[in-house]
BATOR-248358 format. One line per field, with one value per residue (C-alpha): x, y, z; residue number from 1. Coordinates in nm, 2 decimals, padded with zeros to 4 digits. Layout:
c1 = [X | ...]
c2 = [Y | ...]
c3 = [Z | ...]
k = [NUM | ...]
***
This chain:
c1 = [02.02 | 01.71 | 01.64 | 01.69 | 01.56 | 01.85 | 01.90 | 01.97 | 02.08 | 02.09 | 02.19 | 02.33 | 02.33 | 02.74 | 02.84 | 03.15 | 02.98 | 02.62 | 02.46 | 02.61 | 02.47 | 02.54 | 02.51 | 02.44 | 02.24 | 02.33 | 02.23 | 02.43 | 02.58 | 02.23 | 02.21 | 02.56 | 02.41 | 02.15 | 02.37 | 02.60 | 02.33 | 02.17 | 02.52 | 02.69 | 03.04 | 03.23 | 03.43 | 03.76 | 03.56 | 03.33 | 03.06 | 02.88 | 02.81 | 02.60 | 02.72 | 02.60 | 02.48 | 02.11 | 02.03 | 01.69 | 01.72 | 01.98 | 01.75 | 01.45 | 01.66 | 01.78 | 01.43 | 01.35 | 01.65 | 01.70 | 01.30 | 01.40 | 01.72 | 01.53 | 01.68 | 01.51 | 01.62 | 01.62 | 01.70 | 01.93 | 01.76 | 02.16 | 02.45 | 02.72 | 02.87 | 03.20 | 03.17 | 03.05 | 03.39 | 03.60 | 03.48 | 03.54 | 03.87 | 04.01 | 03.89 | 04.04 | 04.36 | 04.64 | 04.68 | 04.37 | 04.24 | 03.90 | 03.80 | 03.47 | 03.44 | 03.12 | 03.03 | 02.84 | 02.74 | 02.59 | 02.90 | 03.13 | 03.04 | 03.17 | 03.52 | 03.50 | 03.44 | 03.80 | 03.94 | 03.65 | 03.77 | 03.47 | 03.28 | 02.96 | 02.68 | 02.94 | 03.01 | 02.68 | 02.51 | 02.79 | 02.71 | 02.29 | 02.18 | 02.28 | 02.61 | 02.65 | 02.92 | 03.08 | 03.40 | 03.79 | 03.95 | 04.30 | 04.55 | 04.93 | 05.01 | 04.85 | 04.52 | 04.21 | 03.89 | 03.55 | 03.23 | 02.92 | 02.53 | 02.35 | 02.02 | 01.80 | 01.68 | 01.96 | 01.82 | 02.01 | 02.38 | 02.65 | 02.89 | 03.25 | 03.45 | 03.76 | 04.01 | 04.28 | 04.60 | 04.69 | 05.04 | 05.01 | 04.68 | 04.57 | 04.29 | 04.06 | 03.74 | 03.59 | 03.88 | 03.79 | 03.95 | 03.79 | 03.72 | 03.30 | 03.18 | 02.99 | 02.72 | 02.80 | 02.61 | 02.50 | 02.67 | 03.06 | 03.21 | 03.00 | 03.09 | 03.47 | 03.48 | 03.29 | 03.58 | 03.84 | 03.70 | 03.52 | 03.65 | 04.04 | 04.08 | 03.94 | 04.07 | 04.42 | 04.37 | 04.26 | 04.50 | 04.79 | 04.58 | 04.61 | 05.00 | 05.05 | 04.87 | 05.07 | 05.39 | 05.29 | 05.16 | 05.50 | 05.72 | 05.58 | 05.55 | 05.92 | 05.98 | 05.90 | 06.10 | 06.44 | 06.36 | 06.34 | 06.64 | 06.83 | 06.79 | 06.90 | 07.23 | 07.27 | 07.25 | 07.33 | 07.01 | 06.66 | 06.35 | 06.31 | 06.64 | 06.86 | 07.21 | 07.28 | 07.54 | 07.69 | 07.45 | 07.16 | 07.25 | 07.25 | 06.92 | 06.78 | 06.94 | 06.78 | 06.42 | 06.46 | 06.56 | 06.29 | 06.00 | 06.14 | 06.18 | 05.84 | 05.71 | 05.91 | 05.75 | 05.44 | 05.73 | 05.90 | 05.56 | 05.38 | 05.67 | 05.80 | 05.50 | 05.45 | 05.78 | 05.72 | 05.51 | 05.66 | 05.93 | 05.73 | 05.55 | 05.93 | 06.06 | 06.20 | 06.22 | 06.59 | 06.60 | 06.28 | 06.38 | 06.74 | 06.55 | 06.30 | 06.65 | 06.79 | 06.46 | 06.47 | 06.84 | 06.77 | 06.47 | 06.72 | 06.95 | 06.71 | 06.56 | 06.75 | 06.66 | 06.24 | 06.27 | 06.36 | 06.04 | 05.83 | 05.97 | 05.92 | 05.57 | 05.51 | 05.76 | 05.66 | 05.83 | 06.16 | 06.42 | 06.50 | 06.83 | 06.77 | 06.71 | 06.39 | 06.48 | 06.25 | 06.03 | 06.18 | 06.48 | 06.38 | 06.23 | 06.53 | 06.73 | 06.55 | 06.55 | 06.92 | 07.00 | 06.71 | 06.88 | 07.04 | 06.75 | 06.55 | 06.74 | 06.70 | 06.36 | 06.27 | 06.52 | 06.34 | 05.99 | 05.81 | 05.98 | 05.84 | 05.49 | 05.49 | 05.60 | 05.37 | 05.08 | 05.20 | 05.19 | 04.84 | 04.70 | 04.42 | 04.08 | 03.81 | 03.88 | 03.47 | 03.17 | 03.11 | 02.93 | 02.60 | 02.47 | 02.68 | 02.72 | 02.92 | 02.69 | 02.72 | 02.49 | 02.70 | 02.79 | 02.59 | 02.84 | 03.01 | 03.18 | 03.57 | 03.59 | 03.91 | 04.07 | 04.00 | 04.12 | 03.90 | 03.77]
c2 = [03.79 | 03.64 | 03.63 | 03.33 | 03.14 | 03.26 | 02.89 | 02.58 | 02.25 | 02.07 | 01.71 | 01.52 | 01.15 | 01.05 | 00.70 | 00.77 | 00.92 | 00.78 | 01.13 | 01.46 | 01.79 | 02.11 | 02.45 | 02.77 | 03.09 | 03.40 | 03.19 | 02.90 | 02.82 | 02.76 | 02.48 | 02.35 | 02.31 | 02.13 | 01.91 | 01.85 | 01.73 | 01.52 | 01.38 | 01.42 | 01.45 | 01.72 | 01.65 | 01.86 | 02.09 | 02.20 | 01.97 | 01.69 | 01.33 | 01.10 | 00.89 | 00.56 | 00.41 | 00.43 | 00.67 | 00.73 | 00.70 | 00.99 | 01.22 | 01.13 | 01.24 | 01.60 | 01.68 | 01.78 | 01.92 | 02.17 | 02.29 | 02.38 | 02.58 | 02.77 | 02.58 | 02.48 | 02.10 | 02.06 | 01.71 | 01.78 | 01.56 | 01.55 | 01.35 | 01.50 | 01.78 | 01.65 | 01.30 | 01.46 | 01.61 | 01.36 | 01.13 | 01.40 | 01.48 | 01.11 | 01.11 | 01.43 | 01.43 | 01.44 | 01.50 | 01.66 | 01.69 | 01.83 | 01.98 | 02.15 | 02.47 | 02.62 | 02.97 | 02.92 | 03.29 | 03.44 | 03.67 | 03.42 | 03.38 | 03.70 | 03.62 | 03.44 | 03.70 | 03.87 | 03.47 | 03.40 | 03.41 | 03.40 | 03.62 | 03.39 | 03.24 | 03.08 | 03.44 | 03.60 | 03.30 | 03.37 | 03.73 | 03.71 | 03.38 | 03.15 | 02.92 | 02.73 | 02.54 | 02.43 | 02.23 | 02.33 | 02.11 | 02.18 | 02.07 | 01.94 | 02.21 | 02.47 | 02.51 | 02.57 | 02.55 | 02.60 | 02.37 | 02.47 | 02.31 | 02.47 | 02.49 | 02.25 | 02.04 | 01.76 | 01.78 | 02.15 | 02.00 | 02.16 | 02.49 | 02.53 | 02.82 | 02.92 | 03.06 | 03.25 | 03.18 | 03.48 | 03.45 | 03.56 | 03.81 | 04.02 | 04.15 | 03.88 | 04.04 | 04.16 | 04.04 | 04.14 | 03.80 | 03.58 | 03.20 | 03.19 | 02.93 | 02.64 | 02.38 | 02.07 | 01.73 | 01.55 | 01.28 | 01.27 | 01.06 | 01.32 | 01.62 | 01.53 | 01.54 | 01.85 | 02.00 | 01.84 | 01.89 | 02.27 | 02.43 | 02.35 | 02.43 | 02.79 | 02.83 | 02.80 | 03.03 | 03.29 | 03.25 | 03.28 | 03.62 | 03.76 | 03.71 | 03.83 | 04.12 | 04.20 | 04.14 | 04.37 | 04.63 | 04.62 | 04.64 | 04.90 | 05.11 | 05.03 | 05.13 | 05.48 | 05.47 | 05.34 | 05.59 | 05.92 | 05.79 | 05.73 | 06.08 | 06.18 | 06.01 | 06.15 | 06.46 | 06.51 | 06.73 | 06.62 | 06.66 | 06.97 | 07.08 | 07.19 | 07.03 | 06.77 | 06.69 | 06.37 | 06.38 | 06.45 | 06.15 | 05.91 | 06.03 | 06.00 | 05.64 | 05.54 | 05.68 | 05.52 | 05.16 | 05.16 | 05.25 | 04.99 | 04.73 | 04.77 | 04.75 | 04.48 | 04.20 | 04.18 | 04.02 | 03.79 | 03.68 | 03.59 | 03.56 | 03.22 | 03.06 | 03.17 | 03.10 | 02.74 | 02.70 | 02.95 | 02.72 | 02.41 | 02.63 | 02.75 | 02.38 | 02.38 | 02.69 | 02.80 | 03.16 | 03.18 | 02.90 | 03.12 | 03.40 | 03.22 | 03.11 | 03.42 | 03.56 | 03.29 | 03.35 | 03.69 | 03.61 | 03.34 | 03.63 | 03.84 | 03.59 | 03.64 | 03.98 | 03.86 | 03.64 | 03.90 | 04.13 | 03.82 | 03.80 | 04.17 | 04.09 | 03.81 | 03.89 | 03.53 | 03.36 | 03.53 | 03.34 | 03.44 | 03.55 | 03.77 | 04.15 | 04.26 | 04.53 | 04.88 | 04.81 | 05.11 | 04.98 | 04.63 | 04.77 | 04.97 | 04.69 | 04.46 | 04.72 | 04.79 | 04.41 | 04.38 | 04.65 | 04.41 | 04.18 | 04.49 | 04.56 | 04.20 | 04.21 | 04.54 | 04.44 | 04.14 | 04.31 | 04.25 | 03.92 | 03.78 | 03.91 | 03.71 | 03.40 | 03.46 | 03.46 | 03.15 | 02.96 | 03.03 | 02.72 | 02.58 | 02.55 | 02.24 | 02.01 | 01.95 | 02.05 | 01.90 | 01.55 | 01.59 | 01.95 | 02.14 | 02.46 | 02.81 | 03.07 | 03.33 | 03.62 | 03.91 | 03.97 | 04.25 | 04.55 | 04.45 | 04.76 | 04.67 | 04.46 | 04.40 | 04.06 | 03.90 | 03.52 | 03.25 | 03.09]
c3 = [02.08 | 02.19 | 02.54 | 02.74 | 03.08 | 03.34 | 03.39 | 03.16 | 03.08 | 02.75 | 02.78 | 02.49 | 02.44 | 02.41 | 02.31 | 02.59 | 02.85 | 02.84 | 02.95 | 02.92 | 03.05 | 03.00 | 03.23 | 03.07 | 03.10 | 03.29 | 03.62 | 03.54 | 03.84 | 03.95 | 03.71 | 03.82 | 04.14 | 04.05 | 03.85 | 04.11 | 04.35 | 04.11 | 04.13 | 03.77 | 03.75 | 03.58 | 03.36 | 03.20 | 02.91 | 03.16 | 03.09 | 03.33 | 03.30 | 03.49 | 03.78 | 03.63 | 03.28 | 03.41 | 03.24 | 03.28 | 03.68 | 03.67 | 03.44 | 03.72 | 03.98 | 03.80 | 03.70 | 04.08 | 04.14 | 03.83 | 03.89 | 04.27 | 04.19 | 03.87 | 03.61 | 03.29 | 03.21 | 02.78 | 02.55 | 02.26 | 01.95 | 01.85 | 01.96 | 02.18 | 02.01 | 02.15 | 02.01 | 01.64 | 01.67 | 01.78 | 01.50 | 01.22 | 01.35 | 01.38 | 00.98 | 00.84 | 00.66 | 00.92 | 01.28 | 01.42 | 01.80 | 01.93 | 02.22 | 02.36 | 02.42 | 02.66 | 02.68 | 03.00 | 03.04 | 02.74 | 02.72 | 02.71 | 02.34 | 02.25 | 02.31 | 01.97 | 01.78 | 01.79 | 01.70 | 01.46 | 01.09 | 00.88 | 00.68 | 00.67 | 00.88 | 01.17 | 01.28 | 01.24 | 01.45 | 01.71 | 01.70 | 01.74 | 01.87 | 02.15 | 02.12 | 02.49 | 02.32 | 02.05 | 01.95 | 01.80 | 01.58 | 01.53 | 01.31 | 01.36 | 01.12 | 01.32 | 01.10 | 01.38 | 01.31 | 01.48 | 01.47 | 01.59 | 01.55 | 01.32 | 01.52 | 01.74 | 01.39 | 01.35 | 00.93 | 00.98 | 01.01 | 01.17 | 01.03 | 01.02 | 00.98 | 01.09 | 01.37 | 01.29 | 01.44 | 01.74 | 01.65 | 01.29 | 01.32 | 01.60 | 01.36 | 01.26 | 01.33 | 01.04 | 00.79 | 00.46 | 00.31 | 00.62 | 00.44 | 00.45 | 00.67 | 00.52 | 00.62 | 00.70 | 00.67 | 00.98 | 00.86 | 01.03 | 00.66 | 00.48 | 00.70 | 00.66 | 00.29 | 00.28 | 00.49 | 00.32 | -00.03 | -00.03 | 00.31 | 00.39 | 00.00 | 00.05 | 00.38 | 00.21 | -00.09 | 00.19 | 00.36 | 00.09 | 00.01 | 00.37 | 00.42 | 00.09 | 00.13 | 00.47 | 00.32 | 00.01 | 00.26 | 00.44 | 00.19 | 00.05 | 00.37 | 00.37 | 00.08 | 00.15 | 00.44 | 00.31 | 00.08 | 00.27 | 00.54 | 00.17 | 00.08 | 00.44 | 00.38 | 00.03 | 00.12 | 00.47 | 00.56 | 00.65 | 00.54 | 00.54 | 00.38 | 00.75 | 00.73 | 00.98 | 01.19 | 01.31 | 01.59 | 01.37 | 01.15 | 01.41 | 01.54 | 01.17 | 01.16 | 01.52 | 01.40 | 01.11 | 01.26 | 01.52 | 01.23 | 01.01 | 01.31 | 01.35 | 00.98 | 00.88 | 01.15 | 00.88 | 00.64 | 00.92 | 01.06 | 00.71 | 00.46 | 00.57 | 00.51 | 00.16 | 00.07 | 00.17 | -00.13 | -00.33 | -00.33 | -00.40 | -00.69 | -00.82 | -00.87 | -01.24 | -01.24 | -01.16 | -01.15 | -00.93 | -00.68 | -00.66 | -00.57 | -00.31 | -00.15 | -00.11 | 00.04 | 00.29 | 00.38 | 00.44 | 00.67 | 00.90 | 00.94 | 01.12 | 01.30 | 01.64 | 01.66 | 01.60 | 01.84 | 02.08 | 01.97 | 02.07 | 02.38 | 02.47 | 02.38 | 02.62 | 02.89 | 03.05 | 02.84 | 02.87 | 03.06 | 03.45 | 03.33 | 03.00 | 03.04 | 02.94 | 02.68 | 02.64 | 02.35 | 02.19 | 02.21 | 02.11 | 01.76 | 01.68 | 01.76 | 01.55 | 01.28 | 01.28 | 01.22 | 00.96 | 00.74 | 00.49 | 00.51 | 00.46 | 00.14 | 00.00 | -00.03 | -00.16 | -00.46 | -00.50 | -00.40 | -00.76 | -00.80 | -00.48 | -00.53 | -00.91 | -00.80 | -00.47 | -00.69 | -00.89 | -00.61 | -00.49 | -00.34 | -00.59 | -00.51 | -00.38 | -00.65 | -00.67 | -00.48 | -00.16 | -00.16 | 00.07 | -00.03 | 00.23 | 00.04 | 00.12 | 00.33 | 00.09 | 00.26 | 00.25 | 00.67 | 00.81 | 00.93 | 01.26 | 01.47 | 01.55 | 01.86 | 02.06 | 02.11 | 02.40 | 02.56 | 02.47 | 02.77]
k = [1 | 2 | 3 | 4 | 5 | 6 | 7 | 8 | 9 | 10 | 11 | 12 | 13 | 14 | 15 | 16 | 17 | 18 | 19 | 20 | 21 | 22 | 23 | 24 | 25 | 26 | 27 | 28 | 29 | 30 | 31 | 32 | 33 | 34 | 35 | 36 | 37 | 38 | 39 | 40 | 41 | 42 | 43 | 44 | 45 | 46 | 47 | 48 | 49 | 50 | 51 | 52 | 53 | 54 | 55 | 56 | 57 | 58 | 59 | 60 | 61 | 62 | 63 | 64 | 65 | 66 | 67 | 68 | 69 | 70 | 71 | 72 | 73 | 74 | 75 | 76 | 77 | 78 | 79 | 80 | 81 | 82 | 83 | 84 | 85 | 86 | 87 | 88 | 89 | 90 | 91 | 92 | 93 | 94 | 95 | 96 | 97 | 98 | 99 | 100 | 101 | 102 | 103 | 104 | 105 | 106 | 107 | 108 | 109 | 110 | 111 | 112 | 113 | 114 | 115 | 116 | 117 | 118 | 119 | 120 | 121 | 122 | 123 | 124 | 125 | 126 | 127 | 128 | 129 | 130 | 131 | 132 | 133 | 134 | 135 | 136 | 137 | 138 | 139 | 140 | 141 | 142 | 143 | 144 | 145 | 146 | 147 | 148 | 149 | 150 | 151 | 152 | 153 | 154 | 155 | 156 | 157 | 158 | 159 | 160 | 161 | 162 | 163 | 164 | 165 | 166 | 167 | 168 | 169 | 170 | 171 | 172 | 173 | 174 | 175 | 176 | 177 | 178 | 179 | 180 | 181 | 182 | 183 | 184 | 185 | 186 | 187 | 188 | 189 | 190 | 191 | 192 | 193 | 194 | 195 | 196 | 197 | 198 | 199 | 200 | 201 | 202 | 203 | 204 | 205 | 206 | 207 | 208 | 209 | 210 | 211 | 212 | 213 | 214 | 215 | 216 | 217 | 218 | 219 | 220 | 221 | 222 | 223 | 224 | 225 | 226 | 227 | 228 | 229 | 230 | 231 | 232 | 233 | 234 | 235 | 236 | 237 | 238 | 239 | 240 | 241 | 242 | 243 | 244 | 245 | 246 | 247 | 248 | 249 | 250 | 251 | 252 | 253 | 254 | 255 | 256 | 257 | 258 | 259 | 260 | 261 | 262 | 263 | 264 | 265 | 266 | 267 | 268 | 269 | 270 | 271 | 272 | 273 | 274 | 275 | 276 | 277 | 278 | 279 | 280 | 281 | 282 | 283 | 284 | 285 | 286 | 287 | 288 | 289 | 290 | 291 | 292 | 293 | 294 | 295 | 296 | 297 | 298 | 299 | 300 | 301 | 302 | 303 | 304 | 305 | 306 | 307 | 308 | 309 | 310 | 311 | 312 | 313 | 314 | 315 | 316 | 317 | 318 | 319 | 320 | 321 | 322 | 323 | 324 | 325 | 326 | 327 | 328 | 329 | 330 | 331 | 332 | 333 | 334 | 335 | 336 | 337 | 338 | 339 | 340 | 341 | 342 | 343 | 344 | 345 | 346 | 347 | 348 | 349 | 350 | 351 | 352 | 353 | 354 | 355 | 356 | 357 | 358 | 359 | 360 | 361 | 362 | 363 | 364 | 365 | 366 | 367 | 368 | 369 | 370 | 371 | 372 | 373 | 374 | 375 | 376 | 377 | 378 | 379 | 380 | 381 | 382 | 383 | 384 | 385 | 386 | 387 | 388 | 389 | 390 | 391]
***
């Protein structure tokens, strides 16, 4: 990343807030000083606005101000980020909010990366140039996505890409089936049909491709499991041939419960979704939509005990009252009561994966209107990085 003055602030013309500035640099608090001062207002993303509509006399007044406390004082040639976003997300399809997001200290940037579900420029611009800010838009259905300026030259656009959603992935960084990020027109109208036309579109097929391939992956793993704890029963020995006693059975039954508690979550995190449009995909179809049912069915029955793994994963939110289980315990719990849902779904293993793959989402009905077009540079390497909370 390019070095930077220690120091910063970028003000924006807003149509809400008249002038907004922004701190940022590994000094930025001496900026925020000098914004304070000057006295702008902070406001709720972090940003400041001026005290008045004069413009121009609240600008004369910083200029002094930002010099004596080392701060460099710059003039975006853009609008707000934050109104850009707000106008593209009262136009998309749906229910969509936007909020801005600033990275104040260079570092702070990083903390997208483990979040950041791209495989294009979005990510690589996150990873070697300086992002102060940029803006979520989120979706009623739970679809996030990023928006960032593309640049100081307004003629450059903005990019989108996406965020993955913590509750279903944990390993974003780097995804092999990541959505690429695409440029948008300056243009909000234009911008919004690029998203809704080339990126949601792709966003959904890749998404369909990740839970699928988690559920495969987990079946399969579990697969060899039921397998080998199968044979145990059979036969009454282990592994390795020595006869078992009662004890020994149980133990094989708890080892076995607790591994499968723990590769089964994969198919009660990602299958629900896909079996919301393998359903919608299976219409007319009777034998399929009986076996989507069943699928489903066997999912509610095990729900209970997921619900408990989530709490022993975020231990605030478990009531005052409820006792906070060993994690141990909690995975061979869940995989005891999983059993016959466990057995469901490897019986209907190849079934699920063809109707899966029917009901992959189709893609952007045309090319986007404007010339926004996918960055398609392959992504440079990137070494794993650990998720982090975005600030």
């Amino acid at each position: 990343m390019p070095p930077n003055p220690p120091a910063e602030i970028r003000l924006a013309y807003s149509r809400a807030a008249s002038l907004v500035a922004i701190a940022h640099g590994e000094q930025y608090r001496w900026a925020n000083t000098a914004l304070e001062q000057a006295g702008f207002t902070k406001r709720d993303d972090g940003s400041y606005s001026t005290p008045g509509p004069d413009v121009r006399a609240a600008a004369a007044k910083l200029l002094p101000l930002a010099q004596r406390h080392h701060a460099t004082v710059g003039v975006s040639p853009r609008p707000f980020l934050g109104d850009i976003a707000d106008r593209i997300a009262a136009r998309l399809p749906g229910t969509w909010t936007a909020q801005v997001e600033i990275y104040a200290h260079p570092v702070w940037q990083g903390d997208l990366l483990p979040w950041l579900w791209d495989g294009g420029e979005l990510v690589r611009a996150v990873e070697d140039q300086r992002v102060p800010y940029a803006a979520t838009l989120t979706s009623d259905t739970g679809v996030e996505l990023l928006l960032a300026e593309r640049g100081e030259d307004p003629q450059l656009g903005y990019l989108v890409g996406a965020l993955a959603s913590p509750q279903e992935f944990d390993d974003s960084y780097d995804s092999p089936y990541a959505p690429t990020s695409i440029v948008l027109p300056s243009q909000p109208d234009l911008a919004v049909e690029a998203i809704t036309d080339a990126f949601l579109p792709a966003y959904h097929r890749a998404l369909h491709a990740r839970r699928l391939d988690a559920v495969i992956t987990a079946l399969d793993e579990l697969r060899a499991e039921y397998e080998d704890v199968t044979a145990i029963w059979v036969s009454g020995c282990s592994s390795d041939g020595t006869l078992l006693d009662g004890h020994g059975r149980r133990e094989a039954n708890r080892v076995f419960a607790g591994r499968a508690g723990r590769t089964f979550r994969p198919v009660l995190t990602h299958a629900p979704g896909l079996l919301q449009q393998c359903g919608a995909a299976a219409t007319g179809r009777s034998a399929d939509a009986d076996i989507v049912v069943q699928l489903s069915e066997a999912l509610a029955s095990s729900q209970a005990a997921l619900d408990v793994w989530r709490h022993s994963q975020n231990p605030a939110s478990v009531q005052p009252s409820a006792r906070l289980l060993p994690p141990a315990e909690v995975r061979t719990r869940l995989g005891l009561e999983a059993v016959p849902a466990i057995e469901t779904w490897l019986a209907q293993r190849d079934a699920f994966v063809r109707i899966a793959r029917s009901a992959e989402p189709s893609g952007p009905a045309r090319p986007p209107v404007g010339g926004p077009v996918p960055c398609a540079q392959p992504a440079v390497p990137r070494p794993s990085h650990p998720p982090a909370p975005r600030r």
